[in-house]
TORVEX-713480 format. One record per residue (C-alpha): x, y, z; residue number from 1; residue in three letters. Coordinates in steps of 0.05 Angstrom, whole numbers, always signed. Last residue first. Layout:
<atoms>
ATOM | X | Y | Z | pos | code
ATOM | X | Y | Z | NUM | ala
...
</atoms>
This chain:
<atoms>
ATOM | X | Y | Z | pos | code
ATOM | +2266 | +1461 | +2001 | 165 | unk
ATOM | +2213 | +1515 | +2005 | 164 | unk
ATOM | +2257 | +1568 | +2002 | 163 | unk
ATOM | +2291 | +1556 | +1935 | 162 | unk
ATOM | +2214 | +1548 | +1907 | 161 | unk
ATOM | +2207 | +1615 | +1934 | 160 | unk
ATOM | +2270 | +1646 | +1898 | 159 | unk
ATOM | +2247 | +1614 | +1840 | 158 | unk
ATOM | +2182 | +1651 | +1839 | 157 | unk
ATOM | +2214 | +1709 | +1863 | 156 | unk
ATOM | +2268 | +1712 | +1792 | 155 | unk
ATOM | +2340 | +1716 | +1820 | 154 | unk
ATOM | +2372 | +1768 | +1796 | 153 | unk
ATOM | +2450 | +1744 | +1761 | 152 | unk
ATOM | +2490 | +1808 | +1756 | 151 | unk
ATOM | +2451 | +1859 | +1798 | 150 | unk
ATOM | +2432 | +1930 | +1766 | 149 | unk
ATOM | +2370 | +1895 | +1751 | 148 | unk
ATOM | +2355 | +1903 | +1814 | 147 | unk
ATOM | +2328 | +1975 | +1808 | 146 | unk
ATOM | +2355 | +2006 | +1739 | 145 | unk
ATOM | +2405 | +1962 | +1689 | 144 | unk
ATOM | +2384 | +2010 | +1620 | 143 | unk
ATOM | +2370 | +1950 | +1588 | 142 | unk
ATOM | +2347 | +1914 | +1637 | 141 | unk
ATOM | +2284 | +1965 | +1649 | 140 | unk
ATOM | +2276 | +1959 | +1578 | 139 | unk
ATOM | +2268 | +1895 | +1568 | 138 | unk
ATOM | +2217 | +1899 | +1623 | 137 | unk
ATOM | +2183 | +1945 | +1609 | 136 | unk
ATOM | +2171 | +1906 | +1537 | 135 | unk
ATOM | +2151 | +1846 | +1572 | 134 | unk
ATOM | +2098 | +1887 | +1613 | 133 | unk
ATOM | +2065 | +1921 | +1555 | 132 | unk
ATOM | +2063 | +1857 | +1522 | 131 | unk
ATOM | +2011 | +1826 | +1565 | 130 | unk
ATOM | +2021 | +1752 | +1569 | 129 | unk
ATOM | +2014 | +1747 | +1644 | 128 | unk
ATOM | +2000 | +1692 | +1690 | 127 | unk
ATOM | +2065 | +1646 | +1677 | 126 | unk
ATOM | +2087 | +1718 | +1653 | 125 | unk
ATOM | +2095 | +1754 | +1707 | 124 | unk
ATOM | +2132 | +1809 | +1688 | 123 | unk
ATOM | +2192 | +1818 | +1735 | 122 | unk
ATOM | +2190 | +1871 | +1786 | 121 | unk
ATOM | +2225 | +1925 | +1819 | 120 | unk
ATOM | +2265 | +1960 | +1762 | 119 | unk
ATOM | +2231 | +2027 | +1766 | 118 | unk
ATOM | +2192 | +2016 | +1703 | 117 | unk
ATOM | +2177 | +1949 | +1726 | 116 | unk
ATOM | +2129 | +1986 | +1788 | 115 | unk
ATOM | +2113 | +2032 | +1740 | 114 | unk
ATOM | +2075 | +1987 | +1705 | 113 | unk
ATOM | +2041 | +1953 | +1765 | 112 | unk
ATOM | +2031 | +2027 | +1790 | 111 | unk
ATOM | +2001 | +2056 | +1733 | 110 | unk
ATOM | +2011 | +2127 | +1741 | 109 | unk
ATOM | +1946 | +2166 | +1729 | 108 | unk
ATOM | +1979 | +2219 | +1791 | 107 | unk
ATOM | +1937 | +2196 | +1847 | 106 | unk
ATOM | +1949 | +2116 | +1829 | 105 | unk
ATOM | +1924 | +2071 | +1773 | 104 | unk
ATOM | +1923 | +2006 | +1805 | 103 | unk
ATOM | +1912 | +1936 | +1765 | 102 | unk
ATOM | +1881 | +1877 | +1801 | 101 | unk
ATOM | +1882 | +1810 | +1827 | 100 | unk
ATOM | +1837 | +1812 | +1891 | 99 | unk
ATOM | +1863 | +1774 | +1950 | 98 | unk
ATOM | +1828 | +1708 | +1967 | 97 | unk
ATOM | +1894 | +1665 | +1979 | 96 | unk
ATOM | +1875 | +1618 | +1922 | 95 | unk
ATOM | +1877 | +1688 | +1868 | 94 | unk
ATOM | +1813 | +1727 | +1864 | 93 | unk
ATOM | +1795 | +1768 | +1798 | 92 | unk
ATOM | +1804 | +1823 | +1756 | 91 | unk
ATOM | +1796 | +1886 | +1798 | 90 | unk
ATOM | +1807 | +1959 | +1771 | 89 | unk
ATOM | +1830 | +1994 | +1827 | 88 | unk
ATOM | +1837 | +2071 | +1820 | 87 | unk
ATOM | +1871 | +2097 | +1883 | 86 | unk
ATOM | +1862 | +2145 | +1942 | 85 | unk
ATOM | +1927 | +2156 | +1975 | 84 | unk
ATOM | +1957 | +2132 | +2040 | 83 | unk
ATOM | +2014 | +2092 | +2010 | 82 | unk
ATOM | +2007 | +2093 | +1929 | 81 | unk
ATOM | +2075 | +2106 | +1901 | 80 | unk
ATOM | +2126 | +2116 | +1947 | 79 | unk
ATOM | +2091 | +2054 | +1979 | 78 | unk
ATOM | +2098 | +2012 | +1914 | 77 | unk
ATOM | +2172 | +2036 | +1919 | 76 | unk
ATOM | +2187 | +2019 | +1990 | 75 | unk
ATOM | +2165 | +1943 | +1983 | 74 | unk
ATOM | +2205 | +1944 | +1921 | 73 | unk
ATOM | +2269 | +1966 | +1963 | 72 | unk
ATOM | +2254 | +1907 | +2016 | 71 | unk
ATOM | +2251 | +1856 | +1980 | 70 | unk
ATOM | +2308 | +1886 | +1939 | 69 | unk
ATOM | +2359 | +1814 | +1956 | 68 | unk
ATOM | +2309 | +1762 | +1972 | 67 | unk
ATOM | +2301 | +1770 | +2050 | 66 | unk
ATOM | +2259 | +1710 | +2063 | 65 | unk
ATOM | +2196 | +1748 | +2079 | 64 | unk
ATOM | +2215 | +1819 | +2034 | 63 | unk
ATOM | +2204 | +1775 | +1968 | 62 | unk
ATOM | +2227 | +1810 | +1903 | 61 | unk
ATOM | +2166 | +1825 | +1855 | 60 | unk
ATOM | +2119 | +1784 | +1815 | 59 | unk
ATOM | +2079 | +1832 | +1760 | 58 | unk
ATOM | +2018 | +1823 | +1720 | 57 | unk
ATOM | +1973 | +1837 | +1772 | 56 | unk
ATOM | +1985 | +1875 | +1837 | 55 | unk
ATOM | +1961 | +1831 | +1899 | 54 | unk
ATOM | +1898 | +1878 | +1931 | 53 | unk
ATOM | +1882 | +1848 | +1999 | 52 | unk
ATOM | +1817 | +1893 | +2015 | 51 | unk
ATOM | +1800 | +1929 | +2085 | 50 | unk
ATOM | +1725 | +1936 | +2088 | 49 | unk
ATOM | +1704 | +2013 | +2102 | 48 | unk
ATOM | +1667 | +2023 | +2039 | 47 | unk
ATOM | +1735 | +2001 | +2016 | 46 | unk
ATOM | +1801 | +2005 | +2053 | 45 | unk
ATOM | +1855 | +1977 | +2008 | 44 | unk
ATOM | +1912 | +1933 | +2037 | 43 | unk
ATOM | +1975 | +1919 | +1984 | 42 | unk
ATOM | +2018 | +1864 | +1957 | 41 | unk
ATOM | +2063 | +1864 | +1899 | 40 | unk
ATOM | +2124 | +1903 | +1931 | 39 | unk
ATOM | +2109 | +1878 | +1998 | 38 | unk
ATOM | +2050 | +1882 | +2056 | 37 | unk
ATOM | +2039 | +1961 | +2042 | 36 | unk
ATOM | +1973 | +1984 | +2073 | 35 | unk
ATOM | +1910 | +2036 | +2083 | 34 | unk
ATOM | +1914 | +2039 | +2010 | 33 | unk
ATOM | +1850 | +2089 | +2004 | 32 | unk
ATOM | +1791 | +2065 | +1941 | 31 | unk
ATOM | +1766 | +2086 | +1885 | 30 | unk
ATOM | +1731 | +2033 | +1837 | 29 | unk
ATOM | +1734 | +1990 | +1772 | 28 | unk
ATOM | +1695 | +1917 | +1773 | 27 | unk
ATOM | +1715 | +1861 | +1737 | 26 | unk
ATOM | +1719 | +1824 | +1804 | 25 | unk
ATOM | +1697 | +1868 | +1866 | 24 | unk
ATOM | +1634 | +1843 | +1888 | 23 | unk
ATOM | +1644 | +1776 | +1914 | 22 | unk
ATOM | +1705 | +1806 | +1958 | 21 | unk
ATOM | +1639 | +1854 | +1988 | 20 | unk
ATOM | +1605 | +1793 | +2012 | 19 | unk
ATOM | +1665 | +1756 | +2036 | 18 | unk
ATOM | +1692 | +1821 | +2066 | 17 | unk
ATOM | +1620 | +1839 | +2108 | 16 | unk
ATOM | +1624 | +1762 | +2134 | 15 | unk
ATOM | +1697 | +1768 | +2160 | 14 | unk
ATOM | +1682 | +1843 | +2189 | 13 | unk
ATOM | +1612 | +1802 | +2223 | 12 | unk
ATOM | +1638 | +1746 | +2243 | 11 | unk
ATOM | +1705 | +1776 | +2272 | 10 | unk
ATOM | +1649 | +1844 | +2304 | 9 | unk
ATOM | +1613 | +1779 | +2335 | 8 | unk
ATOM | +1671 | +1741 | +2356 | 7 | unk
ATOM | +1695 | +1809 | +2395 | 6 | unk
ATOM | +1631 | +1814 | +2430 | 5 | unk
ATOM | +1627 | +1742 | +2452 | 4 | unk
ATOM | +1700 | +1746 | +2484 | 3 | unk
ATOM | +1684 | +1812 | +2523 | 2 | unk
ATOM | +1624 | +1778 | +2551 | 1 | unk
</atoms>
């Protein structure tokens, strides 16, 4: 009985984010982060539906694998959004069914931006040509803040393909 209850509120939470996932592209709405995964991944809690939010525009350190500031960009998205009430302006879903989006947090920061600001991301650019980003960049290695204090970063999506051999 306990077993046939529990697949029922599965189906249903499973069912209730597929319909509310279908919603959310091109869409702008408020919404709690409920949950850190990395520095480019987050958990949203919308009309009670926990969300997979992965930041766009930005590919940050990897905390599974231990890339060297995993963990410090992991820290710095939650310094900035962590158990606040957000602005999400969804794009669209990547292959893992998490919504692509910009986050605007409590105080109108832009967290993706920030997020390069503080020297804890790359610009994405094999899915981003926004020049906004490129030019935080520069700058953020310029003035050698967050990893780009380090000689020789390793850029995640390398680091990843590294892994997988």
């Amino acid at each position: 009985m306990q077993n046939l209850l529990f697949l029922i509120l599965f189906s249903v939470q499973v069912f209730g984010q597929t319909q509310l996932s279908e919603k959310l592209s091109n869409k702008t709405f408020s919404a709690k982060v409920i949950g850190i995964s990395d520095g480019d991944t987050m958990e949203i809690l919308y009309k009670n539906v926990p969300t997979k939010i992965r930041l766009a525009h930005i590919d940050c350190p990897e905390k599974r694998g231990k890339q060297p500031y995993g963990n410090h960009a992991k820290l710095a998205l939650s310094d900035l959004c962590f158990g606040r009430i957000v602005t999400v302006k969804g794009e669209k879903y990547d292959r893992y069914k998490r919504l692509i989006a910009v986050v605007i947090n409590n105080k109108n920061q832009n967290v993706n931006q920030e997020m390069i600001k503080r020297g804890m991301a790359w610009h994405f650019t094999k899915y981003s040509k926004d020049p906004i980003y490129a030019q935080l960049e520069k700058l953020a290695r310029k003035n050698r803040v967050g990893l780009w204090k380090e000689d020789n970063p390793i850029e995640p999506w390398l680091w990843r393909e590294k892994k997988k051999k």
